[in-house]
N, C-alpha and C positions, 0 to 999 in steps of 0.2 A: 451379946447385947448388954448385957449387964457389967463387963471389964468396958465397953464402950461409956453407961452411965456411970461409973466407980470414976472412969476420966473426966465428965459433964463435972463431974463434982466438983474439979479442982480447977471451972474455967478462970476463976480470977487468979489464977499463978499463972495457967495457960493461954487462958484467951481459947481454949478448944471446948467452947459450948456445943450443946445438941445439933447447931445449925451447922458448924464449922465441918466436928465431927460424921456428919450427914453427908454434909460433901466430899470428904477425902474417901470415906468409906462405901458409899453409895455405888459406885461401880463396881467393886469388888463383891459387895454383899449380893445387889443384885444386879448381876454378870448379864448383858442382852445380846443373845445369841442373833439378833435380827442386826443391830448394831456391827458385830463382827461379819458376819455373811453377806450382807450388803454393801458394807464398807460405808456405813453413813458418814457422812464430815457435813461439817460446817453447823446450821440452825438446828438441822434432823437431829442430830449428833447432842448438842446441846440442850435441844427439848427433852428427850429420852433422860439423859443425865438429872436433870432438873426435874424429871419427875420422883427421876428415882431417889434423889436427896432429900426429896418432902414425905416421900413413904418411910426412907430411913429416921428422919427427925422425927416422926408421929409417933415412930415404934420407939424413939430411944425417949421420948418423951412418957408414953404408956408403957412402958418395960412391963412396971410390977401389976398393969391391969392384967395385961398381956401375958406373960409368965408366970 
């Protein structure tokens, strides 16, 4: 989380702020085993993701409360 915020730092070269970075990363970080096993597609699929890219933003936002 923290080489995640070291990269927020540099969104004005990158353009990869907390939100961006939240989205690319968010499936990865937090992997939904319901997601895989069910085979969700489509809204389901979407919702899940979109949740988990606001849990990742909050945490790369509160890193240093957090850690």
């Amino acid at each position: 989380m923290r080489h995640l915020l070291r990269m927020a730092a540099h969104s004005s070269q990158t353009n990869m702020h907390a939100r961006n970075l939240a989205i690319v990363w968010a499936p990865n970080l937090l992997r939904s085993k319901d997601i895989e096993a069910t085979g969700f597609n489509g809204t389901a699929a979407f919702m899940e993701v979109r949740v988990q890219s606001i849990v990742v933003e909050f945490v790369l936002t509160h890193v240093e409360q957090l850690f």
